[in-house]
C-alpha positions in Angstrom: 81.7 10.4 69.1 80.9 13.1 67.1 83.5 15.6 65.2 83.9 18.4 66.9 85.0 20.4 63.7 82.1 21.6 61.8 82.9 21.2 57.6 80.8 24.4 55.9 81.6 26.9 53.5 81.5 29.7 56.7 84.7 27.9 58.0 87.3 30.3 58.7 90.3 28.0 57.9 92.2 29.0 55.0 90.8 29.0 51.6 94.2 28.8 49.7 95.0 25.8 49.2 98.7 26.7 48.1 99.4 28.7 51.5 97.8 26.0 53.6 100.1 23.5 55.4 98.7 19.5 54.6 97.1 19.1 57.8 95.2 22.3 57.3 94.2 21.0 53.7 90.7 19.6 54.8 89.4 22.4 55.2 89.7 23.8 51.8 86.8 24.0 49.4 87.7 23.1 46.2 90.2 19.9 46.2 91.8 18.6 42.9 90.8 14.7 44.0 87.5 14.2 45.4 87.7 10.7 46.1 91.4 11.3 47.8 89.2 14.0 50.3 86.5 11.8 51.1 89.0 9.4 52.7 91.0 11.5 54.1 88.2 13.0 55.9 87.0 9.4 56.8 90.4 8.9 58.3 90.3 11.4 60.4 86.7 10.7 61.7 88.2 7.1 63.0 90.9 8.4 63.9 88.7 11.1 66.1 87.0 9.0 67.5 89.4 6.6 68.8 91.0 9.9 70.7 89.3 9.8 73.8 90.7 13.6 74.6 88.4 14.9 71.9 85.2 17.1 73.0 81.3 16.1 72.4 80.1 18.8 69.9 77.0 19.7 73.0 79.6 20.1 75.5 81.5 22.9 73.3 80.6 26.4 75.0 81.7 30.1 74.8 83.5 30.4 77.7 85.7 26.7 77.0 86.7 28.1 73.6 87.5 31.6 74.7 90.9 30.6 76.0 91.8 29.2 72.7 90.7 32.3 71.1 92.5 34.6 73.4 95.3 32.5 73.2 95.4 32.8 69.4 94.9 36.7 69.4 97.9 36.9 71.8 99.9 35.3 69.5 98.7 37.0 66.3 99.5 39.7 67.8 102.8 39.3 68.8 103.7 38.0 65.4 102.9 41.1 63.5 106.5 41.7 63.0 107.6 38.2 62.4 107.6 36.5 58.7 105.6 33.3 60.1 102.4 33.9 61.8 100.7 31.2 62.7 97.9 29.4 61.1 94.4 29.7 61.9 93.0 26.9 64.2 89.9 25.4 64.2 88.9 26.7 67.5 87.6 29.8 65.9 85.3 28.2 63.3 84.0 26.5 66.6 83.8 30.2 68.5 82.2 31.6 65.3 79.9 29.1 65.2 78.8 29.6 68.5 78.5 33.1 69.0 76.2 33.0 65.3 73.9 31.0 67.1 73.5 32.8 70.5 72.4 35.7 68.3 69.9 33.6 66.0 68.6 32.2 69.1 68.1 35.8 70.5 67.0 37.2 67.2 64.3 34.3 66.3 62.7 35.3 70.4 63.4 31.9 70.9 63.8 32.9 74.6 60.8 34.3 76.7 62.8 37.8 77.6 64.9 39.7 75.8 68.3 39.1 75.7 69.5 42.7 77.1 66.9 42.7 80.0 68.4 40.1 81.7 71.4 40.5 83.3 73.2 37.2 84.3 75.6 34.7 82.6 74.4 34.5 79.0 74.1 38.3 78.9 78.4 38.3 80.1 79.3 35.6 77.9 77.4 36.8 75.0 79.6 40.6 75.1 82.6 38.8 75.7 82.3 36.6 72.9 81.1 39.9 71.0 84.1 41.7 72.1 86.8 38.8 70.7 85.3 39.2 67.6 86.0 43.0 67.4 89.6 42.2 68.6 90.0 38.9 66.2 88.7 41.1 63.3 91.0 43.7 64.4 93.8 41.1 64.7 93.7 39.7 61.0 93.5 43.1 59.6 96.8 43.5 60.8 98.2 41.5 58.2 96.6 42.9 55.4 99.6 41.2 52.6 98.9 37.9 54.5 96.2 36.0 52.5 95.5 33.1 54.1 93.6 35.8 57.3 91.8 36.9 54.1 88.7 34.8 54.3 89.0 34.5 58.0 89.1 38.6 58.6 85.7 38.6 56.2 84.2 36.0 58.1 84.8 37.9 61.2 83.9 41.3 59.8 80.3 39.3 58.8 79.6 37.8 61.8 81.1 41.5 64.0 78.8 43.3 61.7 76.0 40.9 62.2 76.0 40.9 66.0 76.8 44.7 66.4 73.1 44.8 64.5 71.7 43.2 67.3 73.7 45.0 70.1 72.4 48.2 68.4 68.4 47.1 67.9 69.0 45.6 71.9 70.6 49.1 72.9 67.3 50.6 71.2 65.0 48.5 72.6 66.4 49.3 76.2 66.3 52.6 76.0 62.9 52.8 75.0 61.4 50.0 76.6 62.1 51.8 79.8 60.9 55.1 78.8 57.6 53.3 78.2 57.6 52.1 81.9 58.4 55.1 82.8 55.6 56.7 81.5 53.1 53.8 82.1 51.4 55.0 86.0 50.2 51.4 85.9 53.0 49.6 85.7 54.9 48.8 89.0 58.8 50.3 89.3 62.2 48.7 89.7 64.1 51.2 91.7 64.8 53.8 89.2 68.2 55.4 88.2 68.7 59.0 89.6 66.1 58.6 91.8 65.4 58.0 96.2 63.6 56.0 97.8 60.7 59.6 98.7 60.1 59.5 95.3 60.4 56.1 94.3 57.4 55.8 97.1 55.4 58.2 95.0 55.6 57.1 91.5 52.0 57.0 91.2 49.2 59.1 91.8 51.5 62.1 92.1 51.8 65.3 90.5 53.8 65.5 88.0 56.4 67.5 89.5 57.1 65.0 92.2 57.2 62.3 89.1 59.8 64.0 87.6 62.0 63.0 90.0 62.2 59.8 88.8 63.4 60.9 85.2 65.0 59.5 83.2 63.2 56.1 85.1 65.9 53.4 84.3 66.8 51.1 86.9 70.1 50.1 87.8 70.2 46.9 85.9 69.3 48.6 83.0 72.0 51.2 83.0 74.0 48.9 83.6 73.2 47.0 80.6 73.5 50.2 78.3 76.9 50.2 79.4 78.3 47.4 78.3 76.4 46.9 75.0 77.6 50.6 74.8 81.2 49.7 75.6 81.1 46.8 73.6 79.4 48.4 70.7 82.5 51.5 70.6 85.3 49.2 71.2 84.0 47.2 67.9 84.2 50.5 66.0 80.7 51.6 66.1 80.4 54.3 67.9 78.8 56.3 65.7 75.6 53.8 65.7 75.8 53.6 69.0 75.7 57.5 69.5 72.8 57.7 67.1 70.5 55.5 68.8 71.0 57.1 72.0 70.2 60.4 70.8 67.6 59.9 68.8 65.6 57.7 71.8 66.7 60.4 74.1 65.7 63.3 72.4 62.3 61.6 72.1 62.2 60.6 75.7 62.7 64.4 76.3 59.9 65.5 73.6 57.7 62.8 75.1 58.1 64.7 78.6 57.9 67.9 77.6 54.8 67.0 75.7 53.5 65.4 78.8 53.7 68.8 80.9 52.1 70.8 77.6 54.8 72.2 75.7 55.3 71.3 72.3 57.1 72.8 69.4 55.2 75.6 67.7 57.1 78.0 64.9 57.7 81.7 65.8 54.8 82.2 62.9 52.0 80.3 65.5 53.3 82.2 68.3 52.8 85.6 66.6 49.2 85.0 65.4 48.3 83.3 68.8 45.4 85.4 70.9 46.9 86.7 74.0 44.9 84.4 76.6 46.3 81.3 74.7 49.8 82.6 74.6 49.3 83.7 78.6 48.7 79.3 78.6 51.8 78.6 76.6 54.2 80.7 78.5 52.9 79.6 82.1 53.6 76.2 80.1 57.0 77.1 79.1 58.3 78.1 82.5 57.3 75.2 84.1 59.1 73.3 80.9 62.5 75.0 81.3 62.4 75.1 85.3 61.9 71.2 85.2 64.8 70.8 82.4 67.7 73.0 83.9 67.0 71.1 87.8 65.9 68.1 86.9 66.0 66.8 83.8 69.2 68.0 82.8 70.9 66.9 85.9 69.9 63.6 85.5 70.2 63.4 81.8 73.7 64.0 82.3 74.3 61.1 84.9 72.4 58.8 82.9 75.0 59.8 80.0 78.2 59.5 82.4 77.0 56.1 83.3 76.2 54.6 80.1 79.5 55.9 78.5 81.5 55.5 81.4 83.9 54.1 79.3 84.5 57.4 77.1 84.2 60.7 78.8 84.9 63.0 75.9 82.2 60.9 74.1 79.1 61.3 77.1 80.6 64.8 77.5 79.5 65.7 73.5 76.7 63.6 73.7 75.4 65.4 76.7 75.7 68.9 75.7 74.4 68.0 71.7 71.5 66.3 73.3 70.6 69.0 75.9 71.5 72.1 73.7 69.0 70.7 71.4 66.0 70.9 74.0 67.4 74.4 75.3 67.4 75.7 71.9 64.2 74.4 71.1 62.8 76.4 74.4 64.7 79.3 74.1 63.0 79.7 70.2 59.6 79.6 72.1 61.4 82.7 74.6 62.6 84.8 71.3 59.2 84.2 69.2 57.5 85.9 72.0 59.6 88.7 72.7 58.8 89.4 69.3 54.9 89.2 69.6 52.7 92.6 69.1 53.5 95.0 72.5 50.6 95.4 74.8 50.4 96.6 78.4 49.0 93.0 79.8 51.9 91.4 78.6 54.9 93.2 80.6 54.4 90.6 83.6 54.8 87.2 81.5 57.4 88.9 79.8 59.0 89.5 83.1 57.9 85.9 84.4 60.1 84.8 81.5 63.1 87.1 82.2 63.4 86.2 85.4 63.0 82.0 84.6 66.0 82.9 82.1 68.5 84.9 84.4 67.6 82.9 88.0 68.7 79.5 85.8 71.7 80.6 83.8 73.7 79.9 87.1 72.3 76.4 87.2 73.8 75.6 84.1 77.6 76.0 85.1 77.9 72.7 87.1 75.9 70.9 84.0 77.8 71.2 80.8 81.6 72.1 80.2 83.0 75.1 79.3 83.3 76.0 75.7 78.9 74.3 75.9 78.6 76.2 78.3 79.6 79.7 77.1 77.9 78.9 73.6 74.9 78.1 76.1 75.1 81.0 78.2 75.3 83.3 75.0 72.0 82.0 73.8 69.9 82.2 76.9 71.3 85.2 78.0 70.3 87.2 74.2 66.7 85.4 74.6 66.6 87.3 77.9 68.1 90.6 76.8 65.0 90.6 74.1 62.9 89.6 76.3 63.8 92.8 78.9 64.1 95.2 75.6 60.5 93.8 75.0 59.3 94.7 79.1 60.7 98.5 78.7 59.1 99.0 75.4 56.0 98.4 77.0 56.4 99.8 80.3 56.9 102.9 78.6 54.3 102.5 76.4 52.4 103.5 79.6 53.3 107.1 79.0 51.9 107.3 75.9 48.7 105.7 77.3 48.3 108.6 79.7 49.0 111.0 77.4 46.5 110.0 74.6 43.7 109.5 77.3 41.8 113.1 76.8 38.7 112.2 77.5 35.9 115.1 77.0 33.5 113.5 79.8 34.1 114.1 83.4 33.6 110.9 86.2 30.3 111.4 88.0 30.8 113.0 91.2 34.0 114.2 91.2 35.3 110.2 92.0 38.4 108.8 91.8 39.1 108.5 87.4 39.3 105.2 85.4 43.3 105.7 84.2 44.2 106.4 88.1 42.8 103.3 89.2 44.7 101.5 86.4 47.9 103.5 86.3 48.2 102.9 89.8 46.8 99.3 90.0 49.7 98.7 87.1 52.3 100.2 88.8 51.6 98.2 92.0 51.8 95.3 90.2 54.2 96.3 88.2 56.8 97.0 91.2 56.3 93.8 92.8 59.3 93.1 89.8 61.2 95.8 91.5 64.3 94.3 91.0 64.1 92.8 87.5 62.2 96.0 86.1 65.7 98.1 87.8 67.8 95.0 85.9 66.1 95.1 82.7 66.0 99.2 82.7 69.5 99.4 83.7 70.6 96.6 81.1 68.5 98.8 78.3 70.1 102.5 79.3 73.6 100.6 78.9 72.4 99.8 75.7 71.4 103.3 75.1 74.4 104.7 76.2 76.5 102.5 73.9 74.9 103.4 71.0 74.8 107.5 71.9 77.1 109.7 70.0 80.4 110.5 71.1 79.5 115.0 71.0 77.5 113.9 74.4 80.2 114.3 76.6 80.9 117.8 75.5 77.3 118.6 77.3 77.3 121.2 79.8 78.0 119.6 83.6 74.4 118.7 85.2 73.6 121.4 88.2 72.8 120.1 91.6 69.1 119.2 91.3 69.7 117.2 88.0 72.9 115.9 90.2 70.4 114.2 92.5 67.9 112.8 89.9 71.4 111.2 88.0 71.7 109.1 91.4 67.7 107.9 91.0 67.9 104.1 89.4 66.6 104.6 85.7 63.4 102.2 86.5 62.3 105.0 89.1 63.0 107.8 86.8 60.7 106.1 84.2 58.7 105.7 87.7 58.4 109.6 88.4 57.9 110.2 84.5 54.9 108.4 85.0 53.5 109.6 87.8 54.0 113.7 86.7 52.5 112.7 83.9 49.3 111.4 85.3 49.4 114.6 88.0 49.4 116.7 85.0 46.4 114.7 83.0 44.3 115.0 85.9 45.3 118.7 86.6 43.7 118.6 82.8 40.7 116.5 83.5 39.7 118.6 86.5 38.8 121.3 84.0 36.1 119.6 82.8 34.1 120.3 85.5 31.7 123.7 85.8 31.5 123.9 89.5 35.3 124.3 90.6 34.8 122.9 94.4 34.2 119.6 92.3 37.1 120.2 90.5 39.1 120.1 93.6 37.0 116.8 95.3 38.4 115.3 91.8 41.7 116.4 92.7 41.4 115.1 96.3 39.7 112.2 95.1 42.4 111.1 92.8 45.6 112.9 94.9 44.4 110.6 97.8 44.1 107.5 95.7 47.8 108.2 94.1 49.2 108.5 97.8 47.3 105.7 99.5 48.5 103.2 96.9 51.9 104.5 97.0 51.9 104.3 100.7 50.5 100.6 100.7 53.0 99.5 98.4 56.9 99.4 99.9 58.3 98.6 96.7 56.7 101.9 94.4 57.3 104.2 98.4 61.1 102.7 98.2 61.3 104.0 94.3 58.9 106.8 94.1 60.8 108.4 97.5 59.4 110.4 100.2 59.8 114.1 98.7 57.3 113.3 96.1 55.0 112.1 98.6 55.1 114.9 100.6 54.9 116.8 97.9 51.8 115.3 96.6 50.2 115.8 100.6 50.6 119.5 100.1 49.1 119.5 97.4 46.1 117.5 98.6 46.2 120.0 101.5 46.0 123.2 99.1 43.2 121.3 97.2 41.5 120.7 100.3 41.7 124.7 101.1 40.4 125.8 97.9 37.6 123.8 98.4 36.3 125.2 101.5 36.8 128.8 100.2 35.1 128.2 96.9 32.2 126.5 99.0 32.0 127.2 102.3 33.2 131.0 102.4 30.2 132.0 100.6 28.3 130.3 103.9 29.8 131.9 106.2 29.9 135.1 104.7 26.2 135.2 105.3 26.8 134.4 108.8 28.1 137.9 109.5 27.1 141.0 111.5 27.5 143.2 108.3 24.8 144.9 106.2 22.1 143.8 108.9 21.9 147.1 111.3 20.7 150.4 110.0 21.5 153.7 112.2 23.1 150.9 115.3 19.9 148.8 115.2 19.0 145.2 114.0 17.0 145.6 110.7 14.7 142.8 111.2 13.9 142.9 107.9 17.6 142.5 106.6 17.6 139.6 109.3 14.8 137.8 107.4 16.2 137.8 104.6 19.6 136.6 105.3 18.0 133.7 107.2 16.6 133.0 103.8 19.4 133.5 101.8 21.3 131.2 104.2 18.8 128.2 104.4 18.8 128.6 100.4 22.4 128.0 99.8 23.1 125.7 102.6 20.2 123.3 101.2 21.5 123.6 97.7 24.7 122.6 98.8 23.0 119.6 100.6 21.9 118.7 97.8 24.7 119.0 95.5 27.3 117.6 97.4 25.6 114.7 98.8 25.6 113.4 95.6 29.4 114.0 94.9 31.6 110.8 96.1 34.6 111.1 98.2 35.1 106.7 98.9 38.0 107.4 100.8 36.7 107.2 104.3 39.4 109.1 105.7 39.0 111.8 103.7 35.7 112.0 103.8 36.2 112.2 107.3 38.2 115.0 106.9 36.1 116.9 104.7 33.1 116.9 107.1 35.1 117.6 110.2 36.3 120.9 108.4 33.5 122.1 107.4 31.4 120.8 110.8 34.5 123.2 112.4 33.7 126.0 110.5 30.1 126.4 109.9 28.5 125.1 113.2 30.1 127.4 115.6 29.6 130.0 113.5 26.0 129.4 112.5 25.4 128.4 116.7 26.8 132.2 117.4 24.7 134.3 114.5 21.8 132.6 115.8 22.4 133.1 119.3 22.9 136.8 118.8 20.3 137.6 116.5 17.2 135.3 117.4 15.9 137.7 120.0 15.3 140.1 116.8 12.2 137.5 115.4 9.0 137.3 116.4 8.7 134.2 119.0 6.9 131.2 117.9 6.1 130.2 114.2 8.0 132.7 113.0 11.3 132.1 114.6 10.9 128.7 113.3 10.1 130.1 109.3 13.4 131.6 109.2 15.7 129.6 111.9 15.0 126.1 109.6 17.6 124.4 111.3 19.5 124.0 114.5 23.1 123.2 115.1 22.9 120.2 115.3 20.2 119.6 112.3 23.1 121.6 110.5 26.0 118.7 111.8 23.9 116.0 110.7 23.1 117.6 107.1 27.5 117.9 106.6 27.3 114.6 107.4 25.4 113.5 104.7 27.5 115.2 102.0 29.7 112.6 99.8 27.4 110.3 99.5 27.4 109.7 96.0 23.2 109.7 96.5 21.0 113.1 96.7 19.7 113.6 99.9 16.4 115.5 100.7 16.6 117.5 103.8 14.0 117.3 105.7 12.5 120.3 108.2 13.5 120.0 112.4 12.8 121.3 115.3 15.0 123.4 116.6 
C-alpha cells in the first residue's frame, strides 16, 4: 500500500524542528542526520503498510478529510486561550493537497464545462473545501506568537489566495457568460431570473421592449451559483474583489443594453453642437432609455443583487444603489446637457416629453433604493427636471416676442387667414395638450420668481377687484391671455395694411374666426383661455362683420333709393337711367373684387352672403318693381335693368372665392 502522507516542501507540518514533538519530526526539511531520516522514513513505510486501517492514496477525497479538518479547527479554536494547542496533523497537508488539485484541474480546462456552470457535487465540495481554508487560515492567525502555525498559516494563506483567484475569474465568467446569452437571439434560453413564463415564450423575434423583460437573463442555476462563490468569496475576506467584479460586469451589462436601444454616452459639448432633428432622435432615445431603467431594469437589477448577496444585505443594498446611481447619473447628464441647448420654439414639446418622463418616474424610485440613495437620487432628478421646466417657460414665452417682432409690411392676398395666426394658434393647440405640465412647470417657475422678488413688494397697493379675478387665473393661462391680446393687437396692426377697409375687416373676420374656431375645438386652451374672452372675441367678430357691410354694401343700397330721382313729383327717367347705371357699375366692381377676396371658413362665408343676399335682394326686387314702368319696354328695359333678383343672388354667391369671377349678362 501506498503512504498516504505526501513528503514535499508544501507540507504544512511544522518546519521547526525544536518545537516539533519526535513523531512530528519527519516532516521537517532540513534534518542534522540524513542517513538516520532515510530509515526512519523506511520504518514507517513497513510499518504503514502492515496497518491494514490505513487509506489507499486514490481513495482520499474532500468530503472523507473534511471531518478531520473541521475537527481540527474546533479544537484550534477552543485552544486559543490554553498554553498547549495542538499540533498540526497530517490530514491538512492531505486536504491541501486536494483542494490545490481540484483547482489545477479546473484551471488547466481539463474538464469539458466550466467549473461554476455546473451545479452538482464537485461544484458543493469544491466551496466547502474553499470555505475551510478561509476558516483554517483564519484559525492559525489566531496564534500569531505560536511558530510552529507559521508555515502552516502561509501555506493556507497561498493556497486561500490562489483559489479565491479562481472563484473571482469563475464569478466573472458567470456574470458575463450569461449576458452574452442573453443578448445572443439565437441561442435557446434556460428559464431566466426575473422573468415569466409570457415572456420567456417570446425571447425571440420580439421587440425589444417585450425582451427586456427578461433582463438581467440569468437563470436560476446561475444565480444560484453567484451566490455561493459570492458568499464564499466575502467570508474568505475578499469582498472587495468580489464587489469589483460584479460592478464592473454589471455596469457593462447595463451599457451593453442601453447601447442596444440607442443611447450612448455623448458629453454636454456633443449635445450642444448637435442639429435639432438629431437631437429630436437622441431624446425620443433617451426616454425610452430611462422608462426601461426605472420599471424594468432597475427592478430587476436590484433582485438579481438581493439574490447573489443574500448573505449580506448592507453589502447588495450599497452595491445596488452605486451601481444604478451610476446609470441614472449618466442619463440625467444627457437631461441637463439639453436643457442647456440654444432655445427655440420647436423644442418646448421634447423638453416637456422629458419633464414629464422625469416627474411621472421619481415615484417609481421609492420602492427601489433606500432612503438616504434615495433622497440623494430624488435631489438629482428632480434639479434635471426643474431645468428642464425653466428651459419650457423660457421658450414658451419666447412666443411673445415672436409676435411682437413679426411686422411684416406685406398684406396676405385676399384678406385670408395670416401666417403667424395659423402658427400661433396651431402652437398653442399643441402646446395645451401639456396642460397640466405647462400649469406645473409655470407654477414651479413663478415660485421661483417670487422667492427671488424683493422684500418692498408687499408694501404694493391692494389689487382692485378686476386684477382680484385675474390673481385667481393659473399663471400658464395668464401667459395664455398675454398671448393671445397680443396677437389680437398685431392683427389689429396688420389690418392697416390694407387700402380698401371692407378688406380690412374680411382680414379681421378671417383671422377673429380662425382664433375662435381653434379655441373652440380645443377643450384644454377653452378650459384656460375661459369663456369671457370668447365671447368677447364673438363681438368683436360681429362688429367686424357690421362694418363690413356699411363700408360695402351701404353704398349699394343707397343707390337703391327713391331720392334725387323725381323732379316737380314725377319720375325723371333720365335720373332713372342713370342710377341703373351707376348701380350695375358698382355692384359689378364689387363682383369682381370680392370674388377674389378668400373667406375659407365655410361658415362664415355663409354668413357673409346671407347678409348681404338679405339686404340687397329685397331691396334691389322693390326699386325695380316700382320704377320699371318708367323705361321704355323691350331692349331698353333690358340696357339698364342688367340683372334680375335672382341673377343678383347668384352673383353674392360667388363672392369669397379667392378667384375673379366675370359676370356674365341674363335675362331678366
Amino acid at each position: 500500500m501506498e503512504k498516504d502522507q505526501p513528503k514535499k516542501s508544501g507540507s504544512f507540518a511544522c518546519r521547526d524542528p525544536d518545537s516539533c514533538p519526535a513523531s512530528e519530526s519527519v516532516n521537517v526539511e532540513a534534518q542534522p542526520d540524513e542517513h538516520e531520516t532515510k530509515e526512519k522514513h523506511k520504518e514507517e513505510e513497513e510499518s504503514e503498510q502492515k496497518d491494514d486501517s490505513s487509506p489507499d492514496t486514490d481513495s482520499i477525497t474532500l468530503p472523507k478529510v473534511s471531518e478531520d479538518i473541521d475537527r481540527f479547527i474546533s479544537d484550534l479554536c477552543d485552544s486559543i486561550s490554553t498554553p498547549n494547542p495542538p499540533e498540526v496533523p497530517n490530514s491538512i497537508e492531505q486536504f491541501a493537497e486536494l483542494v490545490e488539485t481540484e483547482i489545477t484541474k479546473y484551471e488547466s480546462n481539463e474538464s469539458t464545462t466550466k467549473w461554476s456552470h455546473e451545479l452538482d457535487e464537485d461544484t458543493s465540495s469544491l466551496l466547502e473545501a474553499v470555505n475551510r481554508i478561509s476558516k483554517l487560515a483564519n484559525a492559525f492567525g489566531g496564534f500569531p506568537s505560536e511558530t510552529k502555525y507559521t508555515y502552516s498559516l502561509s501555506r493556507a494563506s497561498r493556497i486561500l489566495q490562489r483559489a479565491m483567484s479562481f472563484l473571482e475569474e469563475e464569478f466573472r465568467s458567470l456574470l458575463e457568460d450569461s449576458r452574452s446569452v442573453d443578448s445572443d437571439p439565437t441561442i435557446t434560453k434556460q428559464p431566466s431570473f426575473n422573468s415569466n413564463n409570457d415572456s420567456d415564450r417570446n425571447a425571440q423575434g420580439e421587440p425589444d421592449s417585450a425582451r427586456d423583460t427578461n433582463f438581467p437573463g440569468y437563470s436560476p442555476d446561475t444565480v444560484d451559483n453567484l451566490n455561493r462563490i459570492a458568499s464564499a468569496m466575502i467570508s474568505a475576506g475578499y469582498e472587495t474583489e468580489c464587489c469589483q467584479v460584479y460592478t464592473i460586469a454589471r455596469r457593462n451589462a447595463f451599457e451593453e443594453r442601453l447601447s442596444k436601444h440607442g443611447f450612448e454616452k455623448i458629453s454636454i459639448d456633443d449635445v450642444q453642437k448637435m442639429q435639432w432633428e438629431t437631437l429630436e432622435a437622441e431624446i425620443a432615445t433617451w426616454i425610452k432609455a430611462f422608462k426601461r431603467c426605472i420599471s424594468i431594469y432597475f427592478s430587476a437589477e436590484r433582485q438579481l443583487c438581493e439574490s447573489v448577496f443574500s448573505c449580506n444585505p448592507t453589502l447588495y443594498d450599497g452595491l445596488f444603489c452605486n451601481l444604478t446611481r451610476g446609470v441614472l447619473i449618466q442619463l440625467l447628464n444627457f437631461a441637463e446637457a439639453v436643457a442647456m441647448t440654444k432655445r427655440s420654439a420647436e423644442k418646448l414639446f421634447k423638453f416637456l416629453d422629458m419633464y414629464e418622463t422625469l416627474r411621472d418616474l421619481i415615484p417609481a424610485m421609492t420602492g427601489l433604493f433606500s432612503e438616504e440613495p434615495l433622497r440623494e437620487l430624488k435631489t438629482e432628478t428632480t434639479s434635471a427636471r426643474c431645468r428642464l421646466g425653466e428651459a419650457a417657460v423660457t421658450i414658451f414665452c419666447e412666443l411673445e416676442n415672436s409676435i411682437k417682432t413679426d411686422a411684416g409690411k406685406t398684406p396676405v392676398p385676399g384678406g385670408a387667414v395670416h401666417p403667424l395666426t395659423r402658427y400661433t394658434m396651431n402652437y398653442l393647440k399643441y402646446a395645451c395638450e401639456y396642460k397640466d405640465t405647462l400649469e406645473q412647470v409655470f407654477q414651479e417657475h413663478q415660485k421661483i420668481e417670487q422667492s427671488d422678488a424683493s422684500a418692498g413688494s408687499d408694501a404694493e397697493s391692494e389689487p382692485s377687484s378686476g386684477a382680484d379675478q385675474v390673481a385667481k387665473q393659473s399663471p400658464f393661462s395668464k401667459q395664455l391671455l398675454r398671448v393671445m391680446d397680443l396677437l389680437s393687437s398685431n392683427l389689429e396692426i396688420k389690418s392697416k395694411l390694407y387700402k380698401d377697409p371692407s378688406l380690412s375687416y374680411i382680414f379681421l373676420m378671417n383671422n377673429g374666426r380662425y382664433i375662435v374656431q381653434k379655441i373652440k375645438g380645443s377643450a384644454e386652451i377653452y378650459e384656460l383661455i375661459g369663456n369671457s374672452w370668447c365671447r368677447k372675441k364673438s363681438s368683436e367678430l360681429r362688429q367686424y362683420h357690421k362694418n363690413y357691410q356699411r363700408e360695402t354694401w351701404n353704398k349699394v343700397l343707397a343707390l337703391l333709393r327713391d331720392e334725387g330721382l323725381q323732379v316737380h313729383g314725377k319720375v325723371a327717367k333720365q335720373a332713372l337711367k342713370e342710377r341703373f347705371k351707376s348701380f350695375n357699375s358698382m355692384f359689378e366692381e364689387i363682383h369682381k373684387t370680392q370674388s377674389s377676396w378668400v373667406v375659407s371658413d365655410e361658415q362664415l362665408q355663409s354668413e357673409l352672403r346671407v347678409s348681404i343676399s338679405a339686404v340687397v335682394i329685397p331691396a334691389y326686387r322693390s326699386f325695380v318693381g316700382r320704377f320699371r314702368q318708367y323705361l321704355d319696354s323691350g331692349r331698353q328695359a333690358e340696357k339698364y335693368i342688367k340683372y334680375g333678383p335672382e341673377d343678383i343672388e347668384t352673383y353674392i354667391d360667388e363672392l369669397f372665392e379667392g378667384n375673379p369671377a366675370s359676370m356674365v349678362k341674363r335675362k331678366n
